[in-house]
DOTIKOL-654073 format. One line per field, with one value per residue (C-alpha): residue number from 1; residue in one letter; y, z, x. Coordinates in Angstrom, 3 decimals. Each point is the difference from the previous one (the first is absolute). Layout:
N
n (NUM,...)
res (A,...)
py (Y,...)
pz (Z,...)
px (X,...)
This chain:
76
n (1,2,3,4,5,6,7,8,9,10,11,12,13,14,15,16,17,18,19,20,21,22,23,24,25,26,27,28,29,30,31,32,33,34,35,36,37,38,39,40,41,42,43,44,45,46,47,48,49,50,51,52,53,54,55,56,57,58,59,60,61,62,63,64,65,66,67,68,69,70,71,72,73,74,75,76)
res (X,X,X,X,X,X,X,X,X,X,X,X,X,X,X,X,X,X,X,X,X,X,X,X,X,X,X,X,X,X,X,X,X,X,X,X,X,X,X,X,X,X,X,X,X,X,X,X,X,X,X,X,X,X,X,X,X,X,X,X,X,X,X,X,X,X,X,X,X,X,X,X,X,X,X,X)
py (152.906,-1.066,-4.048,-0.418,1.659,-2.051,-3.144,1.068,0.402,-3.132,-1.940,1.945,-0.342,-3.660,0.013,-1.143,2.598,0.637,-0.222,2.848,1.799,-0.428,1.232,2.973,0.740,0.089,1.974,2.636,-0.006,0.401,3.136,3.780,0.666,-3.117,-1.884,-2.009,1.320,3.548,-1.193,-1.658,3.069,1.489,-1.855,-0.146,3.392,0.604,-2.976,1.770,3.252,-1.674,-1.192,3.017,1.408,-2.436,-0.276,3.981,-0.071,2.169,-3.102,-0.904,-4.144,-1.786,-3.565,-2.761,-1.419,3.105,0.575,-3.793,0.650,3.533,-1.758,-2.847,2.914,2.185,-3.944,-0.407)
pz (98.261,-0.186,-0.557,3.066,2.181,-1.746,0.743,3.466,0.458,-1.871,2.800,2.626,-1.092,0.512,3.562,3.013,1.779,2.427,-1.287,-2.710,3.310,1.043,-3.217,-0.307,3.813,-1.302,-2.874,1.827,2.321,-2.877,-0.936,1.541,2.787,-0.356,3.569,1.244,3.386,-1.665,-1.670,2.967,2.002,-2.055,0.087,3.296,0.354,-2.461,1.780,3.244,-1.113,-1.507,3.225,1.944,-2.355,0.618,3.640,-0.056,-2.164,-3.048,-2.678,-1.610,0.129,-2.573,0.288,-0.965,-1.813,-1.937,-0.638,-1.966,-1.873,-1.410,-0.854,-1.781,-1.919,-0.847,-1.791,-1.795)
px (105.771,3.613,0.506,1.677,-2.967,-2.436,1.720,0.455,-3.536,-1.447,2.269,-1.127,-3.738,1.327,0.755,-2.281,-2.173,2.317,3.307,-1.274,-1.340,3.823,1.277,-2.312,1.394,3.651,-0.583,-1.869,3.276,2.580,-1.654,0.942,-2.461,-1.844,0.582,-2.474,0.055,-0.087,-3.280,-1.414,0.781,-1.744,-2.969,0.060,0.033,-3.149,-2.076,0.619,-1.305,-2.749,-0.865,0.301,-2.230,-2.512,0.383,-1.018,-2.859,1.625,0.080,-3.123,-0.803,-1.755,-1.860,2.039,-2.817,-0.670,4.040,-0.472,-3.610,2.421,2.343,-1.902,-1.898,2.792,1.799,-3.086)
């Protein structure tokens, strides 16, 4: 990792929450194709298929309860 990169980042690690959420947002912005909106669009796009899907019976739903005890088995 170049010197300057790590220094960057040990300041950043630094920050508060949300100013690190803020500086996460503008980096994601500097790079080609990386928009926010683009992303949210995105996402919004996928959430609202999801949803269709839902709504007409062709995804497959799983307890939350047993989501969590997977989960907790598959850390272990």
């Amino acid at each position: 990792m170049h010197a300057l990169l790590a220094e960057v980042e040990k300041q950043a690690r630094a920050l508060p929450p949300e100013e690190r959420a803020r500086l996460a947002e503008l980096l994601l912005e500097s790079l080609p194709g990386g928009s926010l909106s683009v992303l949210e669009a995105e996402w919004q796009s996928e959430i609202e298929k999801r949803v269709a899907a839902y709504e007409a019976g062709q995804s497959m739903t799983v307890p939350g309860d047993e989501v969590f005890a997977e989960a907790q088995r598959i850390a272990r």
